[in-house]
Short mmCIF file of the C-alpha atoms (twelve columns), coordinates in Angstrom:
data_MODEL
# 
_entry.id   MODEL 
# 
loop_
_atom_site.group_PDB 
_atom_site.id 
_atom_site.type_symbol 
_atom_site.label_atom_id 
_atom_site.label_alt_id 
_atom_site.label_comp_id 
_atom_site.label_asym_id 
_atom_site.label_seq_id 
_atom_site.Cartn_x 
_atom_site.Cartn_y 
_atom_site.Cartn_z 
_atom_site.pdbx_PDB_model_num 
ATOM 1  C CA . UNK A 1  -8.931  -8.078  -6.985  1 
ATOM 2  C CA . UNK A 2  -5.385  -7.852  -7.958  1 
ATOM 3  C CA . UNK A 3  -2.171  -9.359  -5.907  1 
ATOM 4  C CA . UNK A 4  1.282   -8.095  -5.292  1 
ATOM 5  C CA . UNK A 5  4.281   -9.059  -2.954  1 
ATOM 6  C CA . UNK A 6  5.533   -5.402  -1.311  1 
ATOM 7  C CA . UNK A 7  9.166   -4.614  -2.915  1 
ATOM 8  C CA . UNK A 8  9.508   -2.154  -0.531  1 
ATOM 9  C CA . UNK A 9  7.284   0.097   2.252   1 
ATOM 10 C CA . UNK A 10 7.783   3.262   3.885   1 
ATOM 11 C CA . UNK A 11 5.682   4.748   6.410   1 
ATOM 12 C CA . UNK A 12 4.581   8.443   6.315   1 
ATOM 13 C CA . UNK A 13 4.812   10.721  9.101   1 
ATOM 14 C CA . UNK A 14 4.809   14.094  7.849   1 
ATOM 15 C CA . UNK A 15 2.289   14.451  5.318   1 
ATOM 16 C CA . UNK A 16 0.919   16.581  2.418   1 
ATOM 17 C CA . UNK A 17 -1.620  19.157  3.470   1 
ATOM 18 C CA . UNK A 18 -4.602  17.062  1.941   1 
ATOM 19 C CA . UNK A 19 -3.243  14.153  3.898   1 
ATOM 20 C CA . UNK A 20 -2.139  15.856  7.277   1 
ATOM 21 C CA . UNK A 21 -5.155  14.047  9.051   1 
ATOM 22 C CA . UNK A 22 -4.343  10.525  8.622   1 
ATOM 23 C CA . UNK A 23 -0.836  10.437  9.275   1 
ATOM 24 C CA . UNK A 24 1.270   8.366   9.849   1 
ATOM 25 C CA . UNK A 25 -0.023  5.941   7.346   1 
ATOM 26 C CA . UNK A 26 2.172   3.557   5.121   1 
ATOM 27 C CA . UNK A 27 2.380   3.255   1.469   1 
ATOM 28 C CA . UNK A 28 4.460   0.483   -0.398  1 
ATOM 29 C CA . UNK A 29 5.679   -0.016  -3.840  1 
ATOM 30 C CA . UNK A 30 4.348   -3.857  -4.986  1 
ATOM 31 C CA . UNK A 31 5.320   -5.971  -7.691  1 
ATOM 32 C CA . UNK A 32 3.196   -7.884  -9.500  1 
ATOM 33 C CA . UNK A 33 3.044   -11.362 -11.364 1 
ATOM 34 C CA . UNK A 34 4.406   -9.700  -14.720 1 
ATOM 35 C CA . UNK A 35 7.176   -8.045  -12.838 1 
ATOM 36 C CA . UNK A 36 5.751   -4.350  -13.288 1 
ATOM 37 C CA . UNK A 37 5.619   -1.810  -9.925  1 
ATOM 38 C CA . UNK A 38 2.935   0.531   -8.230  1 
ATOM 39 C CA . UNK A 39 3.059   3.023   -5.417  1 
ATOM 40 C CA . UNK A 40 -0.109  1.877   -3.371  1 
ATOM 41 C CA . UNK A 41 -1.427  2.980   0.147   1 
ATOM 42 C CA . UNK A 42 -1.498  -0.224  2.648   1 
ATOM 43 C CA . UNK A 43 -4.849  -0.310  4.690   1 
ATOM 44 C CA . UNK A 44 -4.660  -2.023  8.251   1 
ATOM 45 C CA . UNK A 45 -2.217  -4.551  9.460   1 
ATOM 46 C CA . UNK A 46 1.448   -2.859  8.645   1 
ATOM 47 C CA . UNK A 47 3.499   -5.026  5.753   1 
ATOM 48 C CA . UNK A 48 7.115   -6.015  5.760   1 
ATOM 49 C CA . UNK A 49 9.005   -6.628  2.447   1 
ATOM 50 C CA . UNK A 50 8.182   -10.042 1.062   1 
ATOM 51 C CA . UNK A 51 4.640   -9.740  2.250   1 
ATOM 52 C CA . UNK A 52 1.620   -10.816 -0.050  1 
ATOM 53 C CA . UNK A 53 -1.169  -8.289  -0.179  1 
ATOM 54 C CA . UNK A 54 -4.372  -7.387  -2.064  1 
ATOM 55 C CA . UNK A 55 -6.274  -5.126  -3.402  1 
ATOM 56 C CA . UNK A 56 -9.253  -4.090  -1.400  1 
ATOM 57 C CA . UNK A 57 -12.119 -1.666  -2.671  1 
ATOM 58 C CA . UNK A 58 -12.020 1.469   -1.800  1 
ATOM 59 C CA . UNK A 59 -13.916 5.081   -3.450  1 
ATOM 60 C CA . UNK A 60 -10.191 6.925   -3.429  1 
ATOM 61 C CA . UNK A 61 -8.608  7.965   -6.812  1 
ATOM 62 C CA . UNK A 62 -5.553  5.599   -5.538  1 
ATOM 63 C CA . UNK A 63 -4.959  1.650   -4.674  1 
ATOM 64 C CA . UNK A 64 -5.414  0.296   -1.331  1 
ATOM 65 C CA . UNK A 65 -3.606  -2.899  -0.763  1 
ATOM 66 C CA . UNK A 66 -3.976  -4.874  2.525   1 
ATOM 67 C CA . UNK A 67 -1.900  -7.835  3.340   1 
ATOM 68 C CA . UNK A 68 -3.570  -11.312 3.170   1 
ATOM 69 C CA . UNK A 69 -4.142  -13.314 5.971   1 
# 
């Protein structure tokens, strides 16, 4: 599984209709070892900047990153 160090985080309170239910829940932009950026939903423990994290698998169309331990 890939790893990223979170650039920057955001958690969402008021979300889009098909996401309503799990709100709040945070997302984070992460930057990888060759310097290039995704958007990814953080699962669990809430990140700070600076944090390490990893990919975890999930059956969603979009990342899930957790921080590592």
């Amino acid at each position: 599984m890939r790893q990223a160090i979170v650039y920057t985080e955001t958690v969402i309170h008021s979300a889009p209709e098909q996401f309503a239910a799990e709100a709040p829940y945070q997302i984070a932009v992460v930057t990888f070892e060759d310097q290039t950026r995704l958007l990814v939903r953080i699962s669990g423990q809430r990140v700070q900047i600076g944090d390490a994290v990893r990919e975890v698998e999930s059956p969603l169309t979009y990342p899930i990153f957790e921080v590592i331990s």
